[in-house]
N, CA, C and O atoms as a GROMACS GRO file, in nm:
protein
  452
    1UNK      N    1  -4.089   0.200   0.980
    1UNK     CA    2  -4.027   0.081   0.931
    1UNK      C    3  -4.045  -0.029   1.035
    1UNK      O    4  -4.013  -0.006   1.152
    2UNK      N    5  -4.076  -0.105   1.011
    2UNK     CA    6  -4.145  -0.225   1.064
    2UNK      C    7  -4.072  -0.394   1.094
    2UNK      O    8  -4.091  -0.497   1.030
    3UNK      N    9  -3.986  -0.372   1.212
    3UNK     CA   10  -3.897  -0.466   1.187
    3UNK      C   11  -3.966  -0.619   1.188
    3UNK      O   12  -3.888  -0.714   1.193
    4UNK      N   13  -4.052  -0.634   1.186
    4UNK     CA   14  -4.123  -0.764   1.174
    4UNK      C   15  -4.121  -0.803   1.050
    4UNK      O   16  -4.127  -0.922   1.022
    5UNK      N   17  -4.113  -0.704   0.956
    5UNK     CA   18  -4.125  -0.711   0.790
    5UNK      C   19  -4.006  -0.752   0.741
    5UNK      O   20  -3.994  -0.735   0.619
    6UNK      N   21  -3.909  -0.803   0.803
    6UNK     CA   22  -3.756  -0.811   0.754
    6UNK      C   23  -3.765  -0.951   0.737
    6UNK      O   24  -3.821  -1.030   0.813
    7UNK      N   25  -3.691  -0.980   0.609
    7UNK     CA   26  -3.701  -1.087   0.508
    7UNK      C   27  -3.559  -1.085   0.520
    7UNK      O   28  -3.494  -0.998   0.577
    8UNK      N   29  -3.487  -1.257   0.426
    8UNK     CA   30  -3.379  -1.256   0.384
    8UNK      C   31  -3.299  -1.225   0.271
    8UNK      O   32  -3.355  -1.260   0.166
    9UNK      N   33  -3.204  -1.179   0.256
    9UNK     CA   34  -3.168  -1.045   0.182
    9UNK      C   35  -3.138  -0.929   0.230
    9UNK      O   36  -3.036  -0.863   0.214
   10UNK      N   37  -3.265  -0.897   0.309
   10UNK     CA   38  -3.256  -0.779   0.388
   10UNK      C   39  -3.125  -0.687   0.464
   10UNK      O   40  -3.096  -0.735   0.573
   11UNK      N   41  -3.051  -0.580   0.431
   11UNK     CA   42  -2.978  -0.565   0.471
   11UNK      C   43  -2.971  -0.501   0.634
   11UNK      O   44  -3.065  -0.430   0.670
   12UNK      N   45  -2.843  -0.532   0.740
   12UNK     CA   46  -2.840  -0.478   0.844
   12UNK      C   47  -2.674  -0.416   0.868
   12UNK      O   48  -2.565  -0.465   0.841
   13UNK      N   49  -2.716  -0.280   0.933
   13UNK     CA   50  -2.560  -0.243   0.993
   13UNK      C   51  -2.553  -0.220   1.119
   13UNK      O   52  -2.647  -0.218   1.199
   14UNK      N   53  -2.409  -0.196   1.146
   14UNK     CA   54  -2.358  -0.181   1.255
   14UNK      C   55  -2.347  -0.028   1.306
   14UNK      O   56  -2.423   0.049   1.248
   15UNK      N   57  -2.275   0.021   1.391
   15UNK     CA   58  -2.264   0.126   1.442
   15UNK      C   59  -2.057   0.168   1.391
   15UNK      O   60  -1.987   0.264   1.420
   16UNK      N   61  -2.035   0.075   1.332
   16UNK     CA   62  -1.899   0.094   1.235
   16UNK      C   63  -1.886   0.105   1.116
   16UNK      O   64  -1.783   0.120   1.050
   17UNK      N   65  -2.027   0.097   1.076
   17UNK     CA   66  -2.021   0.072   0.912
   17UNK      C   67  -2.006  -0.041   0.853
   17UNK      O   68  -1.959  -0.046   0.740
   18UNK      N   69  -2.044  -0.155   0.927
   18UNK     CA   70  -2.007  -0.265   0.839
   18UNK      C   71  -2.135  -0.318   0.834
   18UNK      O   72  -2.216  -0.324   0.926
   19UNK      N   73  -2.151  -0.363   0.694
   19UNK     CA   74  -2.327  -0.399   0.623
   19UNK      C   75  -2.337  -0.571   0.645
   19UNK      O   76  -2.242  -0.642   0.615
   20UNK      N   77  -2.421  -0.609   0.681
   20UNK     CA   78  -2.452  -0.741   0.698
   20UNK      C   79  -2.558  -0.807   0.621
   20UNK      O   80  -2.651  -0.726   0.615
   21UNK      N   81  -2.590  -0.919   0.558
   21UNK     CA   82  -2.701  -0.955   0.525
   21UNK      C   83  -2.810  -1.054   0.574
   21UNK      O   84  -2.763  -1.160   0.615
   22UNK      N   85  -2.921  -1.046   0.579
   22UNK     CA   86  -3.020  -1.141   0.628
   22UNK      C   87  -2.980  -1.288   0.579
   22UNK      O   88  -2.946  -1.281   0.461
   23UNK      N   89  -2.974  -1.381   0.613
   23UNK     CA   90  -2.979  -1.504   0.579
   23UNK      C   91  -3.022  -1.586   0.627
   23UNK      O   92  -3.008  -1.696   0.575
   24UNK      N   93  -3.111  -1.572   0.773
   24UNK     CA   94  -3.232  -1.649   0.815
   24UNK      C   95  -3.324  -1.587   0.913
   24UNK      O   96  -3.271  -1.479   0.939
   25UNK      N   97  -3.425  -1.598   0.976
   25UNK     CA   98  -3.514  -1.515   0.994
   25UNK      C   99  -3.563  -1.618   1.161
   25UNK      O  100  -3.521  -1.729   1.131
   26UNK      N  101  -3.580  -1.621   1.199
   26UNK     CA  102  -3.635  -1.737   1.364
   26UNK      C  103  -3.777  -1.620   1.387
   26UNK      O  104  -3.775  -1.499   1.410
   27UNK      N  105  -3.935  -1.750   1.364
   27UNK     CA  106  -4.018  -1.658   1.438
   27UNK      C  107  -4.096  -1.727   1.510
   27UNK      O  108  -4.130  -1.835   1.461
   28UNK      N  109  -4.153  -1.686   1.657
   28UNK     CA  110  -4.234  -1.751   1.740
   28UNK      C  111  -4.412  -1.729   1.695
   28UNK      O  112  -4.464  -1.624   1.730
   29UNK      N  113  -4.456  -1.784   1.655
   29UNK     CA  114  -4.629  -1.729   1.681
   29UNK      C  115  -4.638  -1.589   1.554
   29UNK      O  116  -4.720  -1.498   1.550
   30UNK      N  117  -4.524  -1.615   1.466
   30UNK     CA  118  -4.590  -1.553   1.354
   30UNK      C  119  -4.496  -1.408   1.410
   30UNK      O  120  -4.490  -1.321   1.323
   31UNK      N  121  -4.435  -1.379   1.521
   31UNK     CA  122  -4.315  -1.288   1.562
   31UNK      C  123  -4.201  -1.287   1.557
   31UNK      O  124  -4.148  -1.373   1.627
   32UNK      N  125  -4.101  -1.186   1.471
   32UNK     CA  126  -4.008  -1.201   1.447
   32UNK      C  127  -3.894  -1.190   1.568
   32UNK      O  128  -3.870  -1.084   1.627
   33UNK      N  129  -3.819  -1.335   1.601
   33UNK     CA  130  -3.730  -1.328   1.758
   33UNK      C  131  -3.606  -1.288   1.741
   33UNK      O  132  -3.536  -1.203   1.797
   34UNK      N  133  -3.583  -1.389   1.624
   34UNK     CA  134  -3.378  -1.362   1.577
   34UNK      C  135  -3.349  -1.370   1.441
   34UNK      O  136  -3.414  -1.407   1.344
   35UNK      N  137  -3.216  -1.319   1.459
   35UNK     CA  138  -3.193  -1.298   1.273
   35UNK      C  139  -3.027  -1.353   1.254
   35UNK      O  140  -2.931  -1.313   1.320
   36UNK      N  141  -3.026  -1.440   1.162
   36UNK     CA  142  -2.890  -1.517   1.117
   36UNK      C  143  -2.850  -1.375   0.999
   36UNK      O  144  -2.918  -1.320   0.913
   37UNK      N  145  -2.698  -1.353   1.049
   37UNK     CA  146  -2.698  -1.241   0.940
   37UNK      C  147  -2.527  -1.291   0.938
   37UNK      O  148  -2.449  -1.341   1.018
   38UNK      N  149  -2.525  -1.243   0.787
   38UNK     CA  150  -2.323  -1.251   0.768
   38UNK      C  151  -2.285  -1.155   0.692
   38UNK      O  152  -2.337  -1.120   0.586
   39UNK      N  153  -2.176  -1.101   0.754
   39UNK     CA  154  -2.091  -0.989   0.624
   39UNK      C  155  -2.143  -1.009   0.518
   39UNK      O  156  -2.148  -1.118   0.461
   40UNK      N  157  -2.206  -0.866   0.465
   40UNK     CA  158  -2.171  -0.874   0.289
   40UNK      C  159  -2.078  -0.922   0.219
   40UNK      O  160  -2.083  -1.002   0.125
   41UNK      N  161  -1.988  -0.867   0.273
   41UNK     CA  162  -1.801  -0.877   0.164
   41UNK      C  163  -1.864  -1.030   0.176
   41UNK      O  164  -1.937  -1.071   0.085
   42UNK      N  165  -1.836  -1.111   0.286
   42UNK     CA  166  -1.843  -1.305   0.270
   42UNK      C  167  -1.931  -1.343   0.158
   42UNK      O  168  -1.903  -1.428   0.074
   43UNK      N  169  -2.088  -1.243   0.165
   43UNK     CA  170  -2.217  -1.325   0.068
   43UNK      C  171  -2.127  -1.313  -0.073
   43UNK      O  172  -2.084  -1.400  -0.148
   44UNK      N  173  -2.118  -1.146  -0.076
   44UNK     CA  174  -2.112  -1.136  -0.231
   44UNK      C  175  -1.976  -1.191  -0.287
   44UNK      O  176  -1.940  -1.177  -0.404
   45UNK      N  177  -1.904  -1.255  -0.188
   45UNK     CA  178  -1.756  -1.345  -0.260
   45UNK      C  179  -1.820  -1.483  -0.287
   45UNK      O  180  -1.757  -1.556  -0.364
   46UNK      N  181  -1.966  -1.541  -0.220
   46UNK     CA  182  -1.953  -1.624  -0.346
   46UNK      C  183  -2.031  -1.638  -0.411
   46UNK      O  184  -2.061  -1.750  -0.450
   47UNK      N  185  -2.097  -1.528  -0.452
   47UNK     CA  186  -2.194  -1.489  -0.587
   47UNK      C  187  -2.079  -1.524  -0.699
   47UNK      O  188  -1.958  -1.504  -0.709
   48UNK      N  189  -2.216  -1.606  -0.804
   48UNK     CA  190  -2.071  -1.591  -0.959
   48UNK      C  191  -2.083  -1.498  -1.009
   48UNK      O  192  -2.182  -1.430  -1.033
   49UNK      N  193  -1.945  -1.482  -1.036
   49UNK     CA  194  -1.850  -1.318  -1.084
   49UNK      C  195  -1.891  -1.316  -1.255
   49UNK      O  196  -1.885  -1.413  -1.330
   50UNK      N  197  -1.928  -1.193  -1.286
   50UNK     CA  198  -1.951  -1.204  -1.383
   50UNK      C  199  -1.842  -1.194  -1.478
   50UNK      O  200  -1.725  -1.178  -1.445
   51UNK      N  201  -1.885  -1.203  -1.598
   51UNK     CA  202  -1.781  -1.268  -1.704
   51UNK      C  203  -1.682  -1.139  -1.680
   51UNK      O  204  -1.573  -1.167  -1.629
   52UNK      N  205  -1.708  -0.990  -1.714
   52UNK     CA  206  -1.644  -0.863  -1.674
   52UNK      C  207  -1.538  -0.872  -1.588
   52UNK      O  208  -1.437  -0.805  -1.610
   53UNK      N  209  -1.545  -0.927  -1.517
   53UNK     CA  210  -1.413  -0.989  -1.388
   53UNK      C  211  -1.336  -0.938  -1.444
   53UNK      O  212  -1.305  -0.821  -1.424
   54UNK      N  213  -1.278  -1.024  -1.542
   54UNK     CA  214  -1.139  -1.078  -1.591
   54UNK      C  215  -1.057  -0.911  -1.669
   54UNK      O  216  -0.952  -0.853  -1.641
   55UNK      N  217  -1.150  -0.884  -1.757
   55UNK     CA  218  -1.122  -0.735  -1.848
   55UNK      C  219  -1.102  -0.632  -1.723
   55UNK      O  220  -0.996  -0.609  -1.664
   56UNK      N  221  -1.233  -0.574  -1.697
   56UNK     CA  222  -1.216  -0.515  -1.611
   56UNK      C  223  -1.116  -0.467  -1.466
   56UNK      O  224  -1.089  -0.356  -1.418
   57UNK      N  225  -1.079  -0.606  -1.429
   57UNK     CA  226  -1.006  -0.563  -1.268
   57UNK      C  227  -0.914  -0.656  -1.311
   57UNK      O  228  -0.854  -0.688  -1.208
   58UNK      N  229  -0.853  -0.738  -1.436
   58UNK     CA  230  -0.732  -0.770  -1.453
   58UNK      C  231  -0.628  -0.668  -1.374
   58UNK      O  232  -0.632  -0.549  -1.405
   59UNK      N  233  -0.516  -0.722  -1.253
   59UNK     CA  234  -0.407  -0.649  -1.234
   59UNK      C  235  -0.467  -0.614  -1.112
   59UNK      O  236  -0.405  -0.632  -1.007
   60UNK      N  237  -0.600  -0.558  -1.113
   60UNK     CA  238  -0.628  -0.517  -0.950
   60UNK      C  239  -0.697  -0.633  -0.850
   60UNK      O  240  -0.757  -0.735  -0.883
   61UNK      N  241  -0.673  -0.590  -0.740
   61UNK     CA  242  -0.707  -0.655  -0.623
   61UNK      C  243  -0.830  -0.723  -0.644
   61UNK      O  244  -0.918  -0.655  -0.696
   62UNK      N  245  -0.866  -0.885  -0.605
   62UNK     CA  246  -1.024  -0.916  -0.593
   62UNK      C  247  -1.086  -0.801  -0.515
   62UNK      O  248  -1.207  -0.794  -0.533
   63UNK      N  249  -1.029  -0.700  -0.426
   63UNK     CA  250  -1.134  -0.646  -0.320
   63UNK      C  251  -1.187  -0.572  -0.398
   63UNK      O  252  -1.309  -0.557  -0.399
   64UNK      N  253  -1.104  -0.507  -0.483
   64UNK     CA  254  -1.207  -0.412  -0.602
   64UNK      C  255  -1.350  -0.440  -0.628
   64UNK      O  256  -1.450  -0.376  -0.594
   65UNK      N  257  -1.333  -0.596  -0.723
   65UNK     CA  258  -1.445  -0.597  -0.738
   65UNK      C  259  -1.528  -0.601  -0.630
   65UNK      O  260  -1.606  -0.506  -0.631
   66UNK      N  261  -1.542  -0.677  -0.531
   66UNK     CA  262  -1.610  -0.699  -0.404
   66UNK      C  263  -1.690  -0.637  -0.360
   66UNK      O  264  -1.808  -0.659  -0.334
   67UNK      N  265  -1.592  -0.506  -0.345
   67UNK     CA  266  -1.657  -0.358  -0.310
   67UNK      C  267  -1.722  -0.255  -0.339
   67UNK      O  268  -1.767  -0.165  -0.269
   68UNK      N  269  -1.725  -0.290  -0.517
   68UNK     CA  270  -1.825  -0.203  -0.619
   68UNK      C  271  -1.986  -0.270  -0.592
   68UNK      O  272  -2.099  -0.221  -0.590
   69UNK      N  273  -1.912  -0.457  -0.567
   69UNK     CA  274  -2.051  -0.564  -0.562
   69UNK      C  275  -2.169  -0.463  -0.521
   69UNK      O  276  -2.266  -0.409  -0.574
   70UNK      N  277  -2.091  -0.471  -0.370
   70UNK     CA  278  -2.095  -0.447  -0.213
   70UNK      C  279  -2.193  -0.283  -0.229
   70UNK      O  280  -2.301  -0.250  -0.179
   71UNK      N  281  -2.120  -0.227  -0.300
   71UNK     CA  282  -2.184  -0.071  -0.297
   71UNK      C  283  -2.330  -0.124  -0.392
   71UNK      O  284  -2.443  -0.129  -0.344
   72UNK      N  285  -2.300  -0.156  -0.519
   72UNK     CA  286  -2.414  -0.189  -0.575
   72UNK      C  287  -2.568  -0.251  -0.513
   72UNK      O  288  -2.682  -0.203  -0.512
   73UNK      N  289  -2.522  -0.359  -0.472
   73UNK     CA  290  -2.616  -0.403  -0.367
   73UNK      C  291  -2.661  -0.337  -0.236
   73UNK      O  292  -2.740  -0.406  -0.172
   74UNK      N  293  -2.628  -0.220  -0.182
   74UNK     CA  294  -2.690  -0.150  -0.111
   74UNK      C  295  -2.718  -0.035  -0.194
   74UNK      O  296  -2.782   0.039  -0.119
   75UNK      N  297  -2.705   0.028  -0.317
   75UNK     CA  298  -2.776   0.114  -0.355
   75UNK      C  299  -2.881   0.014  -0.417
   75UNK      O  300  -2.980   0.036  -0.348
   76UNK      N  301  -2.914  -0.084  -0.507
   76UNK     CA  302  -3.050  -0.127  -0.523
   76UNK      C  303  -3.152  -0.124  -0.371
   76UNK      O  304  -3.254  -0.056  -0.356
   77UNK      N  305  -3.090  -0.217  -0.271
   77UNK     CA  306  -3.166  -0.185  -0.182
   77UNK      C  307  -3.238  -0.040  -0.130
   77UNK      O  308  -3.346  -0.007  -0.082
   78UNK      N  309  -3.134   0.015  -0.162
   78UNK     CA  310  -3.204   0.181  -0.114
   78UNK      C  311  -3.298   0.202  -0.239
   78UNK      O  312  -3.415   0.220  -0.208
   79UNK      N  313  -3.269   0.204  -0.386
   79UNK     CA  314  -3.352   0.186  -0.491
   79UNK      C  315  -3.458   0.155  -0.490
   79UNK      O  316  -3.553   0.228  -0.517
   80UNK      N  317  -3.461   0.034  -0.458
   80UNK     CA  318  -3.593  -0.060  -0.412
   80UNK      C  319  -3.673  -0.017  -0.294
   80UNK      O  320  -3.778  -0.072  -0.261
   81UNK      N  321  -3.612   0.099  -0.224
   81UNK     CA  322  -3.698   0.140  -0.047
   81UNK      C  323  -3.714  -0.004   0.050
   81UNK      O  324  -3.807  -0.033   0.125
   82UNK      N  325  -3.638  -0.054   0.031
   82UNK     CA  326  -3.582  -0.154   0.130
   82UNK      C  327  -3.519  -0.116   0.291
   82UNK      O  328  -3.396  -0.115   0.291
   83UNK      N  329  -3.578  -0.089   0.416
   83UNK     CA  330  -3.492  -0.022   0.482
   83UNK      C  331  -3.365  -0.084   0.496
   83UNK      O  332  -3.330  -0.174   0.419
   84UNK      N  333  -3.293  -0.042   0.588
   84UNK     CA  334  -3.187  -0.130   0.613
   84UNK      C  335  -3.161  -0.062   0.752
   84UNK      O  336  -3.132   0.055   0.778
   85UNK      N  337  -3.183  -0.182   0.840
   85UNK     CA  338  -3.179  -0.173   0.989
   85UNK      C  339  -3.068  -0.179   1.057
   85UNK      O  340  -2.976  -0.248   1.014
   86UNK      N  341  -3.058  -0.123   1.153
   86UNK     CA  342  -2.977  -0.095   1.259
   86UNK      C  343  -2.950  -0.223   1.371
   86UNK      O  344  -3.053  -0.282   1.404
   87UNK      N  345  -2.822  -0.272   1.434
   87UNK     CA  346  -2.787  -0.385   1.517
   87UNK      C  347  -2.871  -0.353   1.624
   87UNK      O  348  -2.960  -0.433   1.653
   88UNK      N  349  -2.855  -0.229   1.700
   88UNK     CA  350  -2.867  -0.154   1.772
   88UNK      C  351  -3.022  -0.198   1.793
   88UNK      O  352  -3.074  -0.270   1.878
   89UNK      N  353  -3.077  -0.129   1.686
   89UNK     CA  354  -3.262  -0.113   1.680
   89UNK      C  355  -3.301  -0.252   1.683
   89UNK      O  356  -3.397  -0.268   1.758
   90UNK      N  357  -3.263  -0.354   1.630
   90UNK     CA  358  -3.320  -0.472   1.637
   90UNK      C  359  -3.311  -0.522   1.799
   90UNK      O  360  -3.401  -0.549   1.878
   91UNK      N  361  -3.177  -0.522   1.813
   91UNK     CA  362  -3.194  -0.575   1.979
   91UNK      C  363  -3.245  -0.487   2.114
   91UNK      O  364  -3.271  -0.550   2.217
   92UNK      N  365  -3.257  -0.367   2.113
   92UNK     CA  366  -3.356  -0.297   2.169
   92UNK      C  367  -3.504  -0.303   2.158
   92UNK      O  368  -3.580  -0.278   2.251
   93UNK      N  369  -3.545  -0.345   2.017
   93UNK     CA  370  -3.644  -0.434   1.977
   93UNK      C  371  -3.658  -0.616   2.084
   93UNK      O  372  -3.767  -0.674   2.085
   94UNK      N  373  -3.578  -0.657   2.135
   94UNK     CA  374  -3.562  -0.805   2.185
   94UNK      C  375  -3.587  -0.881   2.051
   94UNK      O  376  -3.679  -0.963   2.048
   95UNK      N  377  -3.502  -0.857   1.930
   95UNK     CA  378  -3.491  -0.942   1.829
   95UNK      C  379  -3.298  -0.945   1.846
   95UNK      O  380  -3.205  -0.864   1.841
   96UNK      N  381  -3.321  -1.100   1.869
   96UNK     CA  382  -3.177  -1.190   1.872
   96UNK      C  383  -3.107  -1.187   1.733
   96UNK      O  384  -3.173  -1.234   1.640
   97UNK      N  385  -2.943  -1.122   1.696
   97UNK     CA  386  -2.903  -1.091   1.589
   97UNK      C  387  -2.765  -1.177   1.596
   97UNK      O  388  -2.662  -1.117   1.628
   98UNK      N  389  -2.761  -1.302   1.569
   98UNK     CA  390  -2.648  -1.384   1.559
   98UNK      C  391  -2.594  -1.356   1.386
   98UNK      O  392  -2.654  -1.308   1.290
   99UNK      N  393  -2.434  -1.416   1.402
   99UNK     CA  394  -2.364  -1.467   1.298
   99UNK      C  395  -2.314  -1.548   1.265
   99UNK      O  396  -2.256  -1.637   1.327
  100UNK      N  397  -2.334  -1.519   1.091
  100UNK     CA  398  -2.280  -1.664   1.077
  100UNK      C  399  -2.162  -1.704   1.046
  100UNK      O  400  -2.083  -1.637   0.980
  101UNK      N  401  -2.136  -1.840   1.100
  101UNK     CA  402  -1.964  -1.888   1.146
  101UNK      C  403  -1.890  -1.952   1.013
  101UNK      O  404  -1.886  -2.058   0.951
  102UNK      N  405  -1.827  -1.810   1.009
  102UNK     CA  406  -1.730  -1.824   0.857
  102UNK      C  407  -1.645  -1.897   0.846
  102UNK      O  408  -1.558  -1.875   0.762
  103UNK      N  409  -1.642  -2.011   0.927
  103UNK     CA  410  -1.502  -2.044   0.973
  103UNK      C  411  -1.590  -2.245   0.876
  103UNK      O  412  -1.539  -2.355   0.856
  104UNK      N  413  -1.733  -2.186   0.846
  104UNK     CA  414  -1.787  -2.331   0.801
  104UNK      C  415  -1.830  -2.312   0.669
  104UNK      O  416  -1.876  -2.206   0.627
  105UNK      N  417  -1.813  -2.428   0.593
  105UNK     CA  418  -1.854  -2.448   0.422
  105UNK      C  419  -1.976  -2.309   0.404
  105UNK      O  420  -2.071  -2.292   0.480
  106UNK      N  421  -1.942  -2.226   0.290
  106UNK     CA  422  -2.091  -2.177   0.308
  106UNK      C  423  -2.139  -2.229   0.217
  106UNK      O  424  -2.062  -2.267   0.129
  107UNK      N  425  -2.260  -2.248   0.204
  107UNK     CA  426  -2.341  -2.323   0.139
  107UNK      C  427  -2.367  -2.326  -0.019
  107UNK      O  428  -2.444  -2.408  -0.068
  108UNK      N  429  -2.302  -2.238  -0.090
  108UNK     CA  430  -2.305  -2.217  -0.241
  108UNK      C  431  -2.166  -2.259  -0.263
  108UNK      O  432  -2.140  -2.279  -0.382
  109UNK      N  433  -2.046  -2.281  -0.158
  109UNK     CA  434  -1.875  -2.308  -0.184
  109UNK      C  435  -1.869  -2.438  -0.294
  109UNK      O  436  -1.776  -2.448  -0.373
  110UNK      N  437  -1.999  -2.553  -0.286
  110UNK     CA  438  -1.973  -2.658  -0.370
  110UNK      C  439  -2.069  -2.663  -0.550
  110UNK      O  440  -2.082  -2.749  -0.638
  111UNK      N  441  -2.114  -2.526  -0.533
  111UNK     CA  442  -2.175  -2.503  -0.683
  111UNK      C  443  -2.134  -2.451  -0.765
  111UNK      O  444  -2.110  -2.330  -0.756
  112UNK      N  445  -2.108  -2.522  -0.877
  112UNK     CA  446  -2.020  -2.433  -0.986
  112UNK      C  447  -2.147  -2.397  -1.133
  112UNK      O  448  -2.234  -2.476  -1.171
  113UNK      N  449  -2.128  -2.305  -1.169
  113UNK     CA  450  -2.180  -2.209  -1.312
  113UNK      C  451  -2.266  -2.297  -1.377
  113UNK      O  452  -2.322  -2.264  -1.482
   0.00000   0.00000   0.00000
């Protein structure tokens, strides 16, 4: 598995279990240096929810849905033979693995349906 080949989308974890996603890629000379990555749970809260929402998880927690998202989207990836890389392996690699600062608009917060 070929970490030069990592696109956005691409999923990455931690050594706790928590799944991250690609969301920008930094390359020098055609080499991959650093990778902008943010929590799943953050991406897939602001994907639009499908109509099912409402029937479905009426009464239960938003995390419900979140977390089925969340599972779904890493079994396609595994589906698809997508690897999904390690924090660890990338920066032992000298590929720079920043995040992104939730604390700012994310960029789909002003698009509606």
């Amino acid at each position: 598995m070929s970490m030069q080949q990592i696109v956005a989308n691409d999923l990455v974890h931690d050594e706790y279990g928590n799944y991250y996603q690609v969301v920008g890629t930094q390359t020098d000379e055609e080499k991959l240096t650093a990778l902008e990555v943010s929590n799943l749970y953050f991406e897939i809260s602001f994907q639009t929810a499908s109509e099912e929402l409402d029937d479905t998880y009426k009464g239960q927690p938003v995390g419900n849905y979140l977390q089925e998202q969340l599972n779904n989207y890493i079994e396609a990836m595994e589906r698809n033979n997508r690897p999904i890389y390690a924090i660890r392996d990338l920066m032992v690699n000298q590929i720079t693995v920043y995040a992104v600062d939730i604390t700012k608009p994310h960029p789909k917060s002003n698009q509606t349906s």
